[in-house]
N, C-alpha and C positions, 0 to 999 in steps of 0.2 A: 504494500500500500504506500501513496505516495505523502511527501508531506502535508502536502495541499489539501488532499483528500481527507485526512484525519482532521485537519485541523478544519476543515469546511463541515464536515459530520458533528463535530465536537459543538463547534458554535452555533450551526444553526438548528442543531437540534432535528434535522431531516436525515433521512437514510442516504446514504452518498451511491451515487449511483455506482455499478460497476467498471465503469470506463475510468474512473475517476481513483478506483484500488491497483491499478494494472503497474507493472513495475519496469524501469527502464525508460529511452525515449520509443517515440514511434514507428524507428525502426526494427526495436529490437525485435525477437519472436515474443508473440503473445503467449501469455502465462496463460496455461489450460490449467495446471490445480488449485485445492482451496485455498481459497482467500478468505482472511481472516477480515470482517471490517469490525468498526466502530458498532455497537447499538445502543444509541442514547436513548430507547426505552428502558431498557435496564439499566444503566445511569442512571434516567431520573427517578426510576423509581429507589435505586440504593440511598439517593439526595433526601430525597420524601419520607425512607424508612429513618435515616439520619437526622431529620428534619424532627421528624416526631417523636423520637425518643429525649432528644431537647427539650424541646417542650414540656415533653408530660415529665422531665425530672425539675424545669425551671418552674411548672405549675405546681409540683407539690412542695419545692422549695419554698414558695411564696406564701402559698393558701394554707398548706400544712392541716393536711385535709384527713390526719388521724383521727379528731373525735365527731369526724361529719360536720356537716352546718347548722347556724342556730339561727340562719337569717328566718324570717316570720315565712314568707312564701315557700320555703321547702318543705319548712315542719306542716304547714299546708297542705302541698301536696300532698305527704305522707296523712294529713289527719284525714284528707278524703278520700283517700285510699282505704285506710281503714272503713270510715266508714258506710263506703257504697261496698267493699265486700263482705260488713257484717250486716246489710239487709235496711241499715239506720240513715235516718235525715240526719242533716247537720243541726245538732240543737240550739245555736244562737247563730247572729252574722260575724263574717269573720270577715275581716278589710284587706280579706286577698282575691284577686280576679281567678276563677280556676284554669288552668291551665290543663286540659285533657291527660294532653304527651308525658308531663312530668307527674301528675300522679299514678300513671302509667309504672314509668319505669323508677322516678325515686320510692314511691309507693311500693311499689314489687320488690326495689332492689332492701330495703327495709323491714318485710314482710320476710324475704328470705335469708337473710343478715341477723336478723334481729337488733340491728346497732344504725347505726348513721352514717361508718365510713365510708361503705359500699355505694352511699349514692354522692358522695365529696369527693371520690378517687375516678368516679363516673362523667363527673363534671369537668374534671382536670382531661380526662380521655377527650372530652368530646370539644373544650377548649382547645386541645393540643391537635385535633383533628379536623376543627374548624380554620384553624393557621395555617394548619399546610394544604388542605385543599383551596386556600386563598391565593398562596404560593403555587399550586397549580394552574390556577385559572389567570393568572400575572403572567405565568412561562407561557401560557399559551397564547395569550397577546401580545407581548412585546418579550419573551425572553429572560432567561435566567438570572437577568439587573433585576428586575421588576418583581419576581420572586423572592428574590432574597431581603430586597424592600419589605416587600410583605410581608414575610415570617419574619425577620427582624422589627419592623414596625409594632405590629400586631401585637407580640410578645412584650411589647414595653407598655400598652396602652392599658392607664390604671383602672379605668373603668369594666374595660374587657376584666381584667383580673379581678377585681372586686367583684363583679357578679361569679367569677367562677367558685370566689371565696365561700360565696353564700350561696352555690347552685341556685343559681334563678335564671330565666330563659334564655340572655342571651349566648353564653355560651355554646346555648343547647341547639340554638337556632341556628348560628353561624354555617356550621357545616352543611345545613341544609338547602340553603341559601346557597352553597358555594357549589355544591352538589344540581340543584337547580344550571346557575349558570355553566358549568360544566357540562351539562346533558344538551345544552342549547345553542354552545356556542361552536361545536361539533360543525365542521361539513357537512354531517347527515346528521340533525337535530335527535336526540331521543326528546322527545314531548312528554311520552308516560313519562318515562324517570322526573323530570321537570315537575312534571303534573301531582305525581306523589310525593317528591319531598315539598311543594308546597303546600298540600294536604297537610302535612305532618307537621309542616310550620306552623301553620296558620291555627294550632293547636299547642302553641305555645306563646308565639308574640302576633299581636293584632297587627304589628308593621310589616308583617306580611304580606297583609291585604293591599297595601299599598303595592307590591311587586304583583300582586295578582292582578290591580286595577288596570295596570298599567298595560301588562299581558294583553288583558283581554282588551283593551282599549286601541292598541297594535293590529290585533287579529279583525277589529271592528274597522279600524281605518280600512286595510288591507281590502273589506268586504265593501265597504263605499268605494272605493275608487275601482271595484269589479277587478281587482288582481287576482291571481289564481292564491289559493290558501291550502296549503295539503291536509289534505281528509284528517293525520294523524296530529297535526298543530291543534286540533280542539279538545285533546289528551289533556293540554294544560288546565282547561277549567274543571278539572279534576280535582283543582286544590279547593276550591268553594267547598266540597264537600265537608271542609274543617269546620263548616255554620254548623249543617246536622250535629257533626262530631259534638261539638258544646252543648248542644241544645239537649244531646243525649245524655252527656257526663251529669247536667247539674238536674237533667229529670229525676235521676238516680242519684243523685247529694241531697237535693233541695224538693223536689216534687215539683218545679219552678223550672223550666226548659230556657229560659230566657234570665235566669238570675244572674246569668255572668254580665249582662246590658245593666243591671241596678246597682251594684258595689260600689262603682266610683261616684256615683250620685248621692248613692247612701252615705259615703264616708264625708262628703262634703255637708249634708244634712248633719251629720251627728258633730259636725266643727262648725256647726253656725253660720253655714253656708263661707266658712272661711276657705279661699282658695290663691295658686298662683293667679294674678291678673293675665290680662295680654301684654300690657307693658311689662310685666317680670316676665313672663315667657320670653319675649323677644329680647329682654337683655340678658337671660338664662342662654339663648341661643347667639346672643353675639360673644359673650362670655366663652363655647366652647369654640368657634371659630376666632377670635383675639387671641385666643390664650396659645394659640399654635399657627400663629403669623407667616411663617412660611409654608409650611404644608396648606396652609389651607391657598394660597397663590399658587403652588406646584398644583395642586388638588385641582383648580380650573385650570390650568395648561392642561393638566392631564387629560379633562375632561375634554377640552375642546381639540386636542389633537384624536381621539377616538372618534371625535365628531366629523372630522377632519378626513379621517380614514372608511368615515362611513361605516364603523362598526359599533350598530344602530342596537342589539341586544346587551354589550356592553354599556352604551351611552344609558339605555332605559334602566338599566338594574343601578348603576349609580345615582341617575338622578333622583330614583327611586327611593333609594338609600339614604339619600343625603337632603336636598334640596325639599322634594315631599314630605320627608317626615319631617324639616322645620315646618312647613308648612299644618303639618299633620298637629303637632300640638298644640301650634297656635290656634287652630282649629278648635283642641278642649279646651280652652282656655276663652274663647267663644263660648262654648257649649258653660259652662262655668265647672269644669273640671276642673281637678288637681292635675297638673304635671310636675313629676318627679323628674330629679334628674336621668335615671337611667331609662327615660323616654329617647335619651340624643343619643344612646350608645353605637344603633346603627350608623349615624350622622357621623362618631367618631369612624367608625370604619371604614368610614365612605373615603373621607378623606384621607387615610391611610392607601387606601387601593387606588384612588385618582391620582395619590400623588406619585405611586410604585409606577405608574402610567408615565409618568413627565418626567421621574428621574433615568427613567430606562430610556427612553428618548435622547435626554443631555448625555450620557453616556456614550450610550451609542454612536453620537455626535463626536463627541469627542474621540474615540477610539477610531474611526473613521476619517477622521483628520488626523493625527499619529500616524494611523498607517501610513501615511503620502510619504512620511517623514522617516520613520520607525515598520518596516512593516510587519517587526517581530508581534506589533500592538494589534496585527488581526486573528494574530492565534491565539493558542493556550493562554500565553502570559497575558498578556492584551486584557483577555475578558476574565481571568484571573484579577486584575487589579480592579477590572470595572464591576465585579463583586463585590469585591473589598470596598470598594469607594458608595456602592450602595447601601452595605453594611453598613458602615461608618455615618453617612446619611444620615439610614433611618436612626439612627439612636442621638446625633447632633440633634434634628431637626423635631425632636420628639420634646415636650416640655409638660409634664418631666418626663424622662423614660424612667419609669417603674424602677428594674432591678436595677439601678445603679440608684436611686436617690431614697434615701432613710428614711424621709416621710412618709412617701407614699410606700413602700414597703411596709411599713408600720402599718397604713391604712388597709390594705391588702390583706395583712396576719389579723386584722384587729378581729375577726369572724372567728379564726382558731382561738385566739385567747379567749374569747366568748365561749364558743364550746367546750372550751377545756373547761373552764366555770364551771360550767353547767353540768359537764359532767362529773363532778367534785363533789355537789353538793347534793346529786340526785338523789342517792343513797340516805341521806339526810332527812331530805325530804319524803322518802318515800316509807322510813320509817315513823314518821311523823304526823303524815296526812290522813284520818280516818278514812277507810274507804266508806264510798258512797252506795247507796243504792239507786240503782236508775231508774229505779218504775216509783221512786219516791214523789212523780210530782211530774205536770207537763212540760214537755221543753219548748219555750217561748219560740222556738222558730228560726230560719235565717233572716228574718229580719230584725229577729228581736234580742234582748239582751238577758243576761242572766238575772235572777231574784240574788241581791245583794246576804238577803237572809239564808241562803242556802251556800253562800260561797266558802267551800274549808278550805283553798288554798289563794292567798294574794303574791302575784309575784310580777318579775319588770313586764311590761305589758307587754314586749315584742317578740317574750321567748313562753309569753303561758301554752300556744300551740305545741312547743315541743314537749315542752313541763305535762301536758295531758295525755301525749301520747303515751310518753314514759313512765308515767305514774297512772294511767290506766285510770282519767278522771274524764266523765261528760266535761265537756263546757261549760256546764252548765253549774258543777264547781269549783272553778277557776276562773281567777280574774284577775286584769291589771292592778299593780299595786301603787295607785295615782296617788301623790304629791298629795293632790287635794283632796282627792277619798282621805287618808290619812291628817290630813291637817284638821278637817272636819270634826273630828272627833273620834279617838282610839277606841273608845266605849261604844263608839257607833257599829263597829265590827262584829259581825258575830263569834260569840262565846266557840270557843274550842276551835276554830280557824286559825291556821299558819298564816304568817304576813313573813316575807322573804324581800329582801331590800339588799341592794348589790350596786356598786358606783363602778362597777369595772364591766357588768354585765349591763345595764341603762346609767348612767351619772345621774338620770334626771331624777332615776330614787332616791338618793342621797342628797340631804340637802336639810334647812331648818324647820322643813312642812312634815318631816317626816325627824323630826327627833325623838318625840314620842316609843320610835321603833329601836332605835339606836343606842340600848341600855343589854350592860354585862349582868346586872343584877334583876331579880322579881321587883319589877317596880308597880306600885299601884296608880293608875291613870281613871279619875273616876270612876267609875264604877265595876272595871273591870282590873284584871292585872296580867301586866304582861313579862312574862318569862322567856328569856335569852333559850335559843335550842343552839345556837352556834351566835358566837362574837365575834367580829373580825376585826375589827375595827383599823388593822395596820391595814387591811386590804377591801377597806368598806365595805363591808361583807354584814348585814344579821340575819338570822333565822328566830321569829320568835313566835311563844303560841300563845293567843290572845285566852284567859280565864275569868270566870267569874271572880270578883274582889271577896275575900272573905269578912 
């Protein structure tokens, strides 16, 4: 094989023809035996096996996903998992949107576990496999610069990490999403595959639908302007099917086919109709585009050179991604929902993958120019360094990048140190907490709240989901251990009820509304007295049982 050959195999990622392996000049005799060439399908797949074992050792590095997640939406999923396979409604509302897919598989992967790590190590999998099928679908448009952007970008972005901290959807989603554009951006489209992972999405994040709209909004143009549409491109409205899917999950939680439509309305009613405005939205979303000043400039070069190129499935899944879902929250924000931040987590990615577009571009460029000069800069070494310099990039150009900067590392563990809590004082708790009987009384419903007179466990309000699972309590005896439930009056609590108070697990328990709680001794508090089950007090930690005063 000739030099030329190799190194034209190598780089461009195409099978090099066999005129191009032959050895010798032109006159010499032609080689009749095997020729060994180049196959950069097994490359990239050895790069991708590489790629992802990175990942999944720098996601459990970070997230440290031994004692599972204590974030509110997973212990979720697991609680309605439990309870759609013991036959039971959900006894009160819970301020989580249900998510089908994840009470699926963190549900199951809990049910078969019996622990939580199983669905934290599951998350880290599906984080570290959403990264390099991103990386895939980069190599596939502009090459292995724009890959290695990706999975180095990706990897640093805090947000991405912090949902995987606390398995919540978007980790879960990514790959599905990448997995989509992969099947579509094919020579020969696959539509099913397209069509079912976004089925499958659309049963985890609502910003889905946004990539479905868009789909179908495509295949509708296509049909006004009387273009031909292959029979098998209407494969993709297969993902819509993710409506039924919900409307199935919560008939089966809730008795209510459509209660996943009331939660975020509901949680705004029970805050006083308090919400983000539109003016916070919109400085909420200049905020994640300011805060990363050059990516998000690469981020539209990138875009408009895809534009440029007329590669029209690409351009829709970004704008998708990015531009729509700002649009998409200002939109709640309208509507007078809440939006959270990890509403823009798409948005970050977007600009992540636009920009893995414009740095592969500049590169390119530049390597191309070298050659004129250098033309060792169009082989190996060449796009060796235009790697490297993409590397280098994505971790500049990232603010912050995650694993190099201590804050946000911190903010990323802060999930694990929650659950290690949690899981510390389980035992505590669970010798402590009378069990309940369930047929003691109605359970007020998913929309409604528990009888404060029946609650025997109080604890930080954003972990009582997991605290029920684990302790084997309805909802219906657990409750947030509010600030001002507690300032209200200690005596106000019902007799032989735990109250649990932790500044490391919520800070917002700890504090002077709840001092009351905060005693190493039997202290008497009107009418009732409250006795220390654990003191922490180095590590603001109490466990205490509320009694009648003698």
């Amino acid at each position: 094989m000739t030099i030329r050959g190799r190194v034209e195999g190598w780089a461009t990622g195409r099978r090099v023809p066999e005129w191009a392996t032959l050895v010798g000049p032109p006159s010499a005799p032609r080689y009749h035996g095997p020729v060994r060439t180049w196959r950069p399908a097994t490359v990239s797949l050895g790069v991708d096996v590489a790629a992802f074992v990175a990942l999944v050792t720098l996601g459990i590095l970070l997230t440290r996903p031994f004692d599972g997640p204590a974030g509110p939406d997973a212990a979720a999923s697991v609680l309605f998992f439990d309870r759609i396979m013991a036959g039971r409604h959900l006894e009160v509302w819970v301020n989580t949107t249900p998510k089908p897919a994840l009470t699926l598989v963190l549900g199951g992967l809990h049910a078969l576990t019996g622990d939580w790590w199983a669905g934290a190590f599951a998350s880290v999998l599906a984080f570290a496999l959403g990264v390099v099928l991103s990386g895939v679908l980069l190599r596939r448009l502009v090459g292995p610069v724009g890959a290695v952007f990706a999975w180095v970008g990706l990897a640093g972005v805090q947000t991405l990490l912090y949902e995987t901290a606390s398995s919540y959807g978007t980790p879960w989603v990514l790959p599905l999403w990448m997995i989509a554009g992969l099947a579509l951006v094919r020579p020969e489209p696959r539509y099913g595959v397209a069509g079912v992972a976004f089925l499958v999405a659309g049963l985890i994040r609502p910003e889905t639908y946004i990539l479905l709209g868009v789909a179908t909004a495509m295949l509708a143009w296509r049909v006004v302007r009387r273009e031909p549409v292959p029979r098998r491109a209407w494969l993709l409205m297969a993902g819509w099917l993710s409506i039924p899917g919900l409307a199935l999950h919560d008939l089966l939680l809730t008795g209510d086919p459509l209660w996943w439509t009331r939660v975020a309305r509901h949680s705004v009613e029970l805050r006083d109709g308090r919400h983000r405005s539109v003016l916070g939205v919109l400085n909420l979303s200049w905020t994640v585009l300011a805060s990363t000043p050059f990516l998000t400039v690469l981020a539209v070069s990138g875009g408009l050179t895809l534009l440029w190129q007329r590669r029209w499935i690409a351009v829709a899944g970004l704008v998708a991604m990015g531009p729509l879902v700002l649009v998409y929250v200002v939109g709640l924000a309208v509507l007078r929902l809440n939006v959270l931040r990890h509403y823009l987590d798409a948005a970050d990615i977007a600009l992540v993958l636009a920009s893995a577009v414009a740095v592969a571009m500049l590169v390119k460029g530049a390597l191309d120019r070298a050659a004129h000069r250098w033309p060792v800069a169009a082989g190996p070494p060449g796009m060796a360094v235009g790697i490297l310099l993409g590397a280098v990039l994505a971790v500049g150009l990232s603010r912050p990048y995650s694993p190099i900067v201590a804050a946000a590392r911190g903010s990323i563990a802060s999930e694990a140190v929650v659950a290690a809590r949690l899981a510390a004082v389980e035992p505590t708790l669970a010798s402590s907490v009378s069990r309940v009987d369930r047929a003691a009384g109605p359970d007020p419903g998913p929309m409604g709240a528990p009888d404060i007179a029946a609650i025997r466990l109080f604890a930080p309000p954003h972990r009582i989901m997991r605290l029920a699972v684990n302790l084997g309590l309805p909802l219906t005896a657990v409750a947030g251990a509010e600030p001002s439930l507690i300032a209200a009056g200690v005596d106000r609590l019902p007799v032989g009820s735990i109250v649990y108070i932790d500044g490391v697990v919520e800070r917002v328990t700890v504090g002077p509304a709840t001092a009351a709680i905060q005693v190493s001794s039997p202290t008497k508090v009107g009418a009732v007295r409250v006795v220390p089950i654990l003191a922490d007090p180095a590590n603001t930690a109490w466990i205490v049982r509320i009694e009648a005063a003698p």
